[in-house]
C-alpha positions in Angstrom: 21.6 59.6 -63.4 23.8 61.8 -60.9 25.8 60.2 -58.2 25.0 62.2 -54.7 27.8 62.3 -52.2 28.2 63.2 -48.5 31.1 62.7 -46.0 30.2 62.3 -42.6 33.0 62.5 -40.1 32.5 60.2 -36.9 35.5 59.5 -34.7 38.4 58.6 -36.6 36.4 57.3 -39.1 34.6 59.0 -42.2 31.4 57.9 -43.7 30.8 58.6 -47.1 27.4 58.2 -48.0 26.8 56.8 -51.9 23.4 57.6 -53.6 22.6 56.3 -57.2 24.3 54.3 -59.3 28.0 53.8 -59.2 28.7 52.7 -63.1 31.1 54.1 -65.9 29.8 57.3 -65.7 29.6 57.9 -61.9 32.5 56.2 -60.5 35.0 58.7 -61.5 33.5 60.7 -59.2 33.3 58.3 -56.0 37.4 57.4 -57.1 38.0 61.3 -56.6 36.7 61.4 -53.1 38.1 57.8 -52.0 41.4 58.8 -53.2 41.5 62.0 -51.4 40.7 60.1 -47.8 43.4 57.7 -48.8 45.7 60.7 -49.4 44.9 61.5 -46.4 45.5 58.3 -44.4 42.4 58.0 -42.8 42.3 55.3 -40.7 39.0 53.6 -41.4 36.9 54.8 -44.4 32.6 53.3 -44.4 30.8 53.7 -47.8 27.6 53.7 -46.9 26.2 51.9 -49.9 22.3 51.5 -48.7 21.6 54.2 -51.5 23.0 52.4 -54.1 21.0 50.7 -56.6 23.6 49.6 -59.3 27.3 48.5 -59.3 29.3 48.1 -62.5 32.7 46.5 -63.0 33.8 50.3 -63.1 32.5 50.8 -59.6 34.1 47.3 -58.1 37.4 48.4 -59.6 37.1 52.1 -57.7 36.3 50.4 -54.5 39.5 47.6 -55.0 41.5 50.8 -55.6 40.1 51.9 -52.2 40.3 48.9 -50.7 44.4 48.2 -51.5 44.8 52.3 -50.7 44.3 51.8 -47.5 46.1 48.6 -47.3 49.0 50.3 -48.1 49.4 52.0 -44.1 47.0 49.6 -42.7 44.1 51.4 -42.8 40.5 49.9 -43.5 38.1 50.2 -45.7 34.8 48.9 -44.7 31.1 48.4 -46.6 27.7 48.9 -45.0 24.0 48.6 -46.3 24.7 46.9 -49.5 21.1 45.7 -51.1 20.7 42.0 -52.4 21.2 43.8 -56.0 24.3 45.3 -55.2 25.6 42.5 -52.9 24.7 40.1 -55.8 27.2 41.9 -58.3 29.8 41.3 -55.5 28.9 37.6 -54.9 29.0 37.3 -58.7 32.4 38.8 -58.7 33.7 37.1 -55.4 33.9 40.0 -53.6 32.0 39.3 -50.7 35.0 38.0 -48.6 37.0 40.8 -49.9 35.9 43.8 -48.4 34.8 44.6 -44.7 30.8 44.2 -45.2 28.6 45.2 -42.6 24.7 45.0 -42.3 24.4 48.6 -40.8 26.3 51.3 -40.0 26.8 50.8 -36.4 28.0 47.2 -36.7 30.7 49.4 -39.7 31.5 51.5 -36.8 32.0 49.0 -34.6 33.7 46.5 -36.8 
């Protein structure tokens, strides 16, 4: 199944909004826009993840890349909407203290 992406631009921050499955097959994709907003330097990057029904070990690694991207000229890279699925795969991995991870979008924002 596809991946569906959208970037939202809100503030300094963007939003980009992950449908589908983010797995061996779709994560390439996701890595390609992640790594253009880290190009970029933008300050804080959200993933909206409430879309997202499956995480692989291939999607964990593209969002680490993210995650020590921005790092690298202290920007952030924050997590909203995750599903008890998806935040499983991260508690599995221990991940959860790792990344930024908000409930919703406006605590993201706010965060």
């Amino acid at each position: 199944m596809p991946i569906k992406l959208s970037r939202d631009e809100v503030g300094k921050s963007l939003i980009l909004s992950v449908e589908g499955s983010v797995d061996i097959a779709t994560s390439p994709e996701l890595r390609g826009e992640l790594r253009d907003a880290v190009e970029a330097k933008r300050p804080r990057i959200i993933v909206d993840m409430t879309g997202v029904s499956f995480v692989d070990s291939s999607g964990l690694a593209t969002l680490i890349e993210a995650l020590q991207g921005t790092k690298k000229y202290n920007g952030e890279l924050r997590l909203f909407g995750l599903t008890k699925t998806v935040m499983g795969v991260f508690q599995l991995a221990n991940l959860q203290n790792i990344f930024a991870i908000s409930a919703t979008r406006e605590d993201a924002l706010a965060g």
